[in-house]
N, C-alpha and C positions, 0 to 999 in steps of 0.2 A: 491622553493615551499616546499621543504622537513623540514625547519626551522621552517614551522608555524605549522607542522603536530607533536608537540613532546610531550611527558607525561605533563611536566608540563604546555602547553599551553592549552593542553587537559584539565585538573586539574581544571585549571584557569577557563574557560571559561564555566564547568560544575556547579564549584562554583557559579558562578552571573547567570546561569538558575536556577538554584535550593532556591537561596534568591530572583530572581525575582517570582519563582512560590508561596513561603511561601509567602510572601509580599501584593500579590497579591488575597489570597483566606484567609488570616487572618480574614478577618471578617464573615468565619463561623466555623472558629475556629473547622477546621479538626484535628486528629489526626498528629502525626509525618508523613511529608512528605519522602514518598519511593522514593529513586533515583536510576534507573538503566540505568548501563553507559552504554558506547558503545567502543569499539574497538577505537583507538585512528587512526587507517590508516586500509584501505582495509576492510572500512565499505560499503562501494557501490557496492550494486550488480549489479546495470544498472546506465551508464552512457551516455552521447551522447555529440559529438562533432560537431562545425562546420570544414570548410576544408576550407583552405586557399590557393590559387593556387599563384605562383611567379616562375619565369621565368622556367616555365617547371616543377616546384615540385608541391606536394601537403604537407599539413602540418596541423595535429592535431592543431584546434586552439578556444577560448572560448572569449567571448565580457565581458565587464563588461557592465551595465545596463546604459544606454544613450549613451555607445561610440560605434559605428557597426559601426564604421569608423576604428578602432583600435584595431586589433587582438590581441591578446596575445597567444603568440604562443606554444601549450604545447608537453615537450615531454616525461613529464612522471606526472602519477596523482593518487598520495599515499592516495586518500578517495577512490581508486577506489578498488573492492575486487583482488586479486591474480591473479584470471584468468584474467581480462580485463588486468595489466598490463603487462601478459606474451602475451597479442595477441596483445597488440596496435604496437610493434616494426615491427612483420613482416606481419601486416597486411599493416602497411602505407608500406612498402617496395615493398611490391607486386602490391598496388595501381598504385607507381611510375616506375615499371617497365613494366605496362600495359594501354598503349592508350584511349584502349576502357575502363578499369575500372576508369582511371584517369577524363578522359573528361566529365566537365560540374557536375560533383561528387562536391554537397555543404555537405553533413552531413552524420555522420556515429554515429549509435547508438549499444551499446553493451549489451545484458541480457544476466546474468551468475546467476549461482545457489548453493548453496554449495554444492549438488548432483553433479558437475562436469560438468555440461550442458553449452553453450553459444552460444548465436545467437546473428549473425552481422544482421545490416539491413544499407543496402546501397541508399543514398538517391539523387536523379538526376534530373539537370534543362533538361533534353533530354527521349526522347522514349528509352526501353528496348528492343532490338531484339534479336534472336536467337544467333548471335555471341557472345556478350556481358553475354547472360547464359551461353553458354559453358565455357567462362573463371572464369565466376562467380562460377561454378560448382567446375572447377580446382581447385581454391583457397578455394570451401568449404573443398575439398578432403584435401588440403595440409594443408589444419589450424586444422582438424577434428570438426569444428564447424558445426553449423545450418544458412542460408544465405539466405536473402532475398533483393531483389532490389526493389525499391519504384519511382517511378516517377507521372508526374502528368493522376490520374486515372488511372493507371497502380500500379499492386505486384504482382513480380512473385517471386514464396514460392520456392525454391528450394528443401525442404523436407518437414518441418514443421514450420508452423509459430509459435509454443510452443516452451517453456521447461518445464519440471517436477519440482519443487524444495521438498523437503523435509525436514520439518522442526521439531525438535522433542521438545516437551511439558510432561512435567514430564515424563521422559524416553516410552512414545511413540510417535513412526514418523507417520507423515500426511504425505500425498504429494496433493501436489499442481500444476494443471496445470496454468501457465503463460504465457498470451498472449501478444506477439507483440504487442504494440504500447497501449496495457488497462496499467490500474493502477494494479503496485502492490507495496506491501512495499518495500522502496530501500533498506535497512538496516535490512538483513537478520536475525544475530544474537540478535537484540534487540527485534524484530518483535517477536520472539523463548520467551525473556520476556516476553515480554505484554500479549500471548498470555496463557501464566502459570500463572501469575497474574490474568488473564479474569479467569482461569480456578480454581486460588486458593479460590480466593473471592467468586466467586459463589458455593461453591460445596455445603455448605448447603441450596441455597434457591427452592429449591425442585420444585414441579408442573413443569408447560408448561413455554417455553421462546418464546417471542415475542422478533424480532429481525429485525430492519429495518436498511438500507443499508449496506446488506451482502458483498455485491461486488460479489467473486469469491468464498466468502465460508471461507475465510482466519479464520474466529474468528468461525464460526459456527462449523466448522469440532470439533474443540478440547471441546466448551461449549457444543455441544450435548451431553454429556456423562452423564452429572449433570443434566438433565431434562428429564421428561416422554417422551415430544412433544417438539418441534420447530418448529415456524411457522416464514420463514424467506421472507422479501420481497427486492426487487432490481429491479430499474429502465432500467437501460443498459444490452440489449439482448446480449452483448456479457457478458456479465459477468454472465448474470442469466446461458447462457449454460455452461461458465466454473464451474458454483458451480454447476450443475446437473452434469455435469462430474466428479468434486471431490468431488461428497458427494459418486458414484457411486465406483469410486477408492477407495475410503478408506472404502467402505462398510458402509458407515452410512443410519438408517434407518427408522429414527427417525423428520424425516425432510420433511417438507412440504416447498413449494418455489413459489410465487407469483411473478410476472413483474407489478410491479405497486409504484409509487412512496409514502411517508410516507406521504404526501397530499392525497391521492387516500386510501392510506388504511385507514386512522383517521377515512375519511369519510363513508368505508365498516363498519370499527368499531361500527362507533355512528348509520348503516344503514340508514345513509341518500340517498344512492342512492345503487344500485347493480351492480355489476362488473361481469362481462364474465370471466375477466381472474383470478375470485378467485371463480368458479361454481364448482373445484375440491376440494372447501376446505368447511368446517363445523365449521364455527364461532364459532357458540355457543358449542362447543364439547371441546373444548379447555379449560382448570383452567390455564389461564395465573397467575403467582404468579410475572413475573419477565420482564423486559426491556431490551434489551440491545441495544445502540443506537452510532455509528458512523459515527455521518454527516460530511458533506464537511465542510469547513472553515466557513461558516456561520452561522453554527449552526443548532439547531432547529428555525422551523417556532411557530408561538405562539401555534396555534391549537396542535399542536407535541409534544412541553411543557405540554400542559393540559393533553393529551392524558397519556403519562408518569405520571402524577400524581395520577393515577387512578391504579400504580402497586405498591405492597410491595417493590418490591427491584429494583433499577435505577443501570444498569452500562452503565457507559458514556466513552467513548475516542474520546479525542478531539483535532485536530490540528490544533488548534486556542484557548488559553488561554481566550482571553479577552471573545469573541465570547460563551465559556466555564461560566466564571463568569456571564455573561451577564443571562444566560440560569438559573445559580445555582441562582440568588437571586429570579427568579418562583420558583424554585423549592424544595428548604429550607422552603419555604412557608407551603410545606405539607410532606416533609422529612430533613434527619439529614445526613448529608456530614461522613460518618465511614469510608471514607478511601479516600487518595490524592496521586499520583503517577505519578514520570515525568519520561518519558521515552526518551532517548536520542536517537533520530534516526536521525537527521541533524547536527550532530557534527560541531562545528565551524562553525556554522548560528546563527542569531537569531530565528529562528523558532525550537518552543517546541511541544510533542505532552503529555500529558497529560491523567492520567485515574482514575475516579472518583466511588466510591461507595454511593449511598444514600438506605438510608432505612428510609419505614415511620413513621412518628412520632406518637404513639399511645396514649392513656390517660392514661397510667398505669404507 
């Protein structure tokens, strides 16, 4: 594995993302597109395995996509960050020299932080009981990690189901609570980009930011600084409580936080209907000047587009290119593409994530 992981294959494979991105958004005739790379091995902060059991062992092992007939058996994984590959040796060791941790054990997943944090999460076709924690415990002890056991409708947290990660953006640190089994960026170090990028390009467009699919807080912590107001929304209660906890850790104060998805809000927007869970917030109090917009793969919905059209300044990241064009030929319509940015956070995949500047186009 270690042969496919080297500078120049890295090199290579940046190259044709980066002609595929220019290629690809040429007909609005962006500025020079910005490439920022990525570590070339021990870019993955969280990885996950399945476990492959043979005559009495267990064994780190991953499927390629139609074969779950056919394991590939790993025993070591240079995308993974530092810490995961200093815990996978004696973590599977302990596995195999333990019955109860061994038995019925299909997957094992790792978050690590560059703060020095990682938590195992142990995952089992069987019930958890009280023997099976105390050894689970042992081995938290001896790895110095965080430990969680997972079966069906069963997690028992052995300390905490977090880690902290800390991420620093023009020489200051955020920190970040990361939850078990939510989303966070895998790719710590680039994540540390994008988010100084978010932070560069925006610092002059002044007034309130409107900002939909926060997550956990990741992009809001470091763009609040460049705005009066931030008015952030987010679907998934686990994640609206990690961003109230890390707006709360980092002391930001500046941030208001709605549970409602970018459909729900368009609609509070245009007041077509009234919402409960935004009766703490003062629409019209807000001079939104600015956007900022990170959806899932799919993009914006049309309504979302128009919605966006209606701001001076559009920042987009996207992790999905096409999905991305697909959105920019709305959105060109009433702004001008002033900045293109591909950010390497899936190294040696084809998946790109991508971050856009538009501003709108005036008559002057």
């Amino acid at each position: 594995m270690n042969d496919l992981y080297t500078p120049d294959a890295y090199r290579a494979q940046l190259q044709e993302k980066a002609e595929r991105v220019t290629s690809l958004f040429a007909p609005f005739t962006p500025p020079r597109l910005e490439v920022f790379d990525s570590p070339a091995t021990g870019f993955r902060m969280r990885a996950e395995f399945k476990i492959w059991h043979r005559g009495g062992r267990a064994d780190y092992a991953m499927y390629r996509q139609g074969e779950y007939k056919k394991p590939y058996i790993i025993s070591e994984f240079p995308p993974g960050y530092a810490t995961i590959g200093k815990l996978m040796p004696p973590l599977l060791e302990a596995i195999n020299q333990s019955e109860l941790l061994r038995r019925k054990l299909f997957q094992v997943e790792f978050l690590t932080t560059l703060s020095g944090e990682a938590l195992i999460t142990l995952i089992y076709h069987k019930p958890l009981d009280d023997p099976w924690e105390a050894e689970a415990s042992a081995l938290s002890t001896q790895l110095q990690v965080k430990l969680i056991g997972r079966s069906r409708k069963q997690k028992r947290v052995l300390q905490d189901d977090f880690v902290i990660e800390k991420l620093t953006v023009k020489e200051r640190e955020f920190q970040y609570q990361q939850i078990e089994s939510s989303f966070t960026q895998p790719n710590a170090r680039v994540c540390e980009k994008m988010l100084t990028w978010a932070v560069e390009k925006s610092a002059d467009f002044g007034g309130d930011l409107l900002e939909l699919y926060c997550g956990n807080g990741n992009f809001t912590l470091p763009l609040a600084q460049n705005f009066n107001w931030v008015l952030a929304t987010e679907l998934a209660k686990s994640s609206v409580n990690s961003a109230l906890y890390n707006l709360s850790l980092n002391g930001v104060e500046n941030v208001a936080l709605a549970r409602m998805s970018s459909e729900e809000f368009s609609q509070a927007l245009d007041k077509v209907r009234p919402f409960r869970r935004l009766r703490h917030v003062d629409l019209d109090s807000y001079q939104f000047s600015s956007i900022f917009v990170d959806p899932p793969r799919a993009g914006l919905d049309p309504h979302t587009t128009e919605v966006a059209q209606r701001f001076d300044n559009i920042l987009y990241i996207s992790c999905n290119p096409e999905t991305l064009k697909r959105d920019l030929d709305e959105l060109c319509k009433t702004h001008k593409l002033t900045s293109l940015a591909l950010f390497d956070q899936f190294p040696f995949t084809h998946h790109i994530e991508c971050g856009a500047v538009l501003k709108r186009i005036t008559g002057d």
